[in-house]
N, C-alpha and C positions, 0 to 999 in steps of 0.2 A: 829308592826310586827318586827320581828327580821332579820338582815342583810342573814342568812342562810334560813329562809324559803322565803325570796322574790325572790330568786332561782330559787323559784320552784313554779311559782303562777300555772304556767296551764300546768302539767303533760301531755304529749301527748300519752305515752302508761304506764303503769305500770303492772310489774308480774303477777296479779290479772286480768286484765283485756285481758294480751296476753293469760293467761291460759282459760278463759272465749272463749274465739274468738276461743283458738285450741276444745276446748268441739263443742262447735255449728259449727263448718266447721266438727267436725267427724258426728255430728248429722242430719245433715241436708239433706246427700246423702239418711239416713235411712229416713226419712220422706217422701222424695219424691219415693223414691222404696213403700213405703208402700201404698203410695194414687195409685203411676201404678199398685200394685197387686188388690187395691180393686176396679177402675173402671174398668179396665180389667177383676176380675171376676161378675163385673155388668152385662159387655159389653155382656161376652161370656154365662152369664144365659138370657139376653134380649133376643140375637142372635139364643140361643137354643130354645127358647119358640114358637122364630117366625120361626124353621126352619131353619135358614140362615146359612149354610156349610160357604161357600165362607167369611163372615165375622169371624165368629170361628176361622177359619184359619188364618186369618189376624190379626186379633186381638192374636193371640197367637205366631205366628212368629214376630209380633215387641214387646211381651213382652219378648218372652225367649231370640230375637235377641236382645234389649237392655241389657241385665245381661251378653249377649256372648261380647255385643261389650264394655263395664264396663269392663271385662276380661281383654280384648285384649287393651283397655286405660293401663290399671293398666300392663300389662305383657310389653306392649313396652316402658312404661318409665322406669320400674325397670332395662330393658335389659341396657348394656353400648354402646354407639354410634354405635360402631366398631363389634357389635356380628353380627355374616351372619343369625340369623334368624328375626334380626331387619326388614331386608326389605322384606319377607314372614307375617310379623305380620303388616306391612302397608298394602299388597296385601288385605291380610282378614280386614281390619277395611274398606278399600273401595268398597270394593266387598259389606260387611256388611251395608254400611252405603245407598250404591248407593241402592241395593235391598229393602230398608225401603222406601228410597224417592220414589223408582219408584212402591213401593208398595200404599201409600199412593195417588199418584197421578193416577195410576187406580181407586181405591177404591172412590176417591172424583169426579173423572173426569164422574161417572153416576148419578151425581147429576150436573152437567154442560152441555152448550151445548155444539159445536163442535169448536165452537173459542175460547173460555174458555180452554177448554181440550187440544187444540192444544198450548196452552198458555203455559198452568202450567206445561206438558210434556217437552214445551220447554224450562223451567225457572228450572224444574228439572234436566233435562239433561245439561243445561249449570252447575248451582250449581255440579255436579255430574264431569263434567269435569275443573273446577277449583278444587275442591279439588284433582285429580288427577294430575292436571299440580303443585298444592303448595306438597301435597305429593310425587310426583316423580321426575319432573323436577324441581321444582326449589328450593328444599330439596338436588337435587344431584348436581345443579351449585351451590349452595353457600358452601357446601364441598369442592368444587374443583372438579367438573367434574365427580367425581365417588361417588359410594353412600357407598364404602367404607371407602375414607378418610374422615376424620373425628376430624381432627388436631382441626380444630377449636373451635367445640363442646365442653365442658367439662362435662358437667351432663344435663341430660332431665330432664325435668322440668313438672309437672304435666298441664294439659291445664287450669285447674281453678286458680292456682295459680298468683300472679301480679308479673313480673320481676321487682328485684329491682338494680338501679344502683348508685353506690356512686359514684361520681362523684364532684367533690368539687372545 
């Protein structure tokens, strides 16, 4: 071996391989959107055969409500820190998000009995009210008190992405 390739025995990323990783992170949202359209149109021709309104409906408000709240991911990290309809675009992702859980946990809770149901309503609504204490209070103390400033902040950051810190 030559004194220039011992260098470089075990490459940890290369071109090739960052370009491969950016294809599969754009592809993999489309994958999973495609299997929620086809068990959801399973669900909603099962649901029709046996009658069942009340399922239809559900099952069709958490599919169109997943692509609204996709939306509303995509529209609040593009906005900049500081834009006044940042904190109207968290309003709707928790509203959005809280209505799904508490959709969910009716829909399961008649398959349970009544300590179970009292359980998971309750495990919903706590989950339900931590994301509203991390989305509003303590989104607006680590600003500094208001959910204007925003000094700190520099750029939103997608939720699936890994923050990376150099630090040396």
């Amino acid at each position: 071996m030559t004194a220039s390739s011992s260098l470089h025995l075990l490459p940890l990323t290369t071109s090739s391989f960052d370009e491969a990783l950016q294809k599969l992170k754009s592809v993999l949202p489309f994958f999973g959107f495609i299997n929620m359209t086809i068990s959801s149109m399973v669900t909603i021709y099962s649901a029709h055969r046996n009658n069942d309104t009340p399922t239809i409906v559900f099952v069709a408000f958490v599919y169109f409500g997943s692509f609204f709240l996709d939306y509303c991911f995509r529209l609040y990290h593009s906005l900049p820190p500081s834009s006044p309809s940042s904190h109207n675009i968290k309003v709707v992702i928790w509203v959005l998000i809280s209505s799904i859980m508490l959709g969910f946990a009716f829909e399961f809770s008649t398959f349970m009995g009544f300590l179970e149901s009292v359980f998971f309503f309750g495990l919903v609504i706590s989950g339900n009210s931590y994301l509203f204490y991390v989305y509003f209070i303590w989104d607006s103390e680590k600003s500094g008190g208001s959910a204007g400033n925003s000094d700190d902040c520099c750029e939103r950051k997608p939720l699936t992405e890994a923050k990376v810190v150099d630090e040396v």
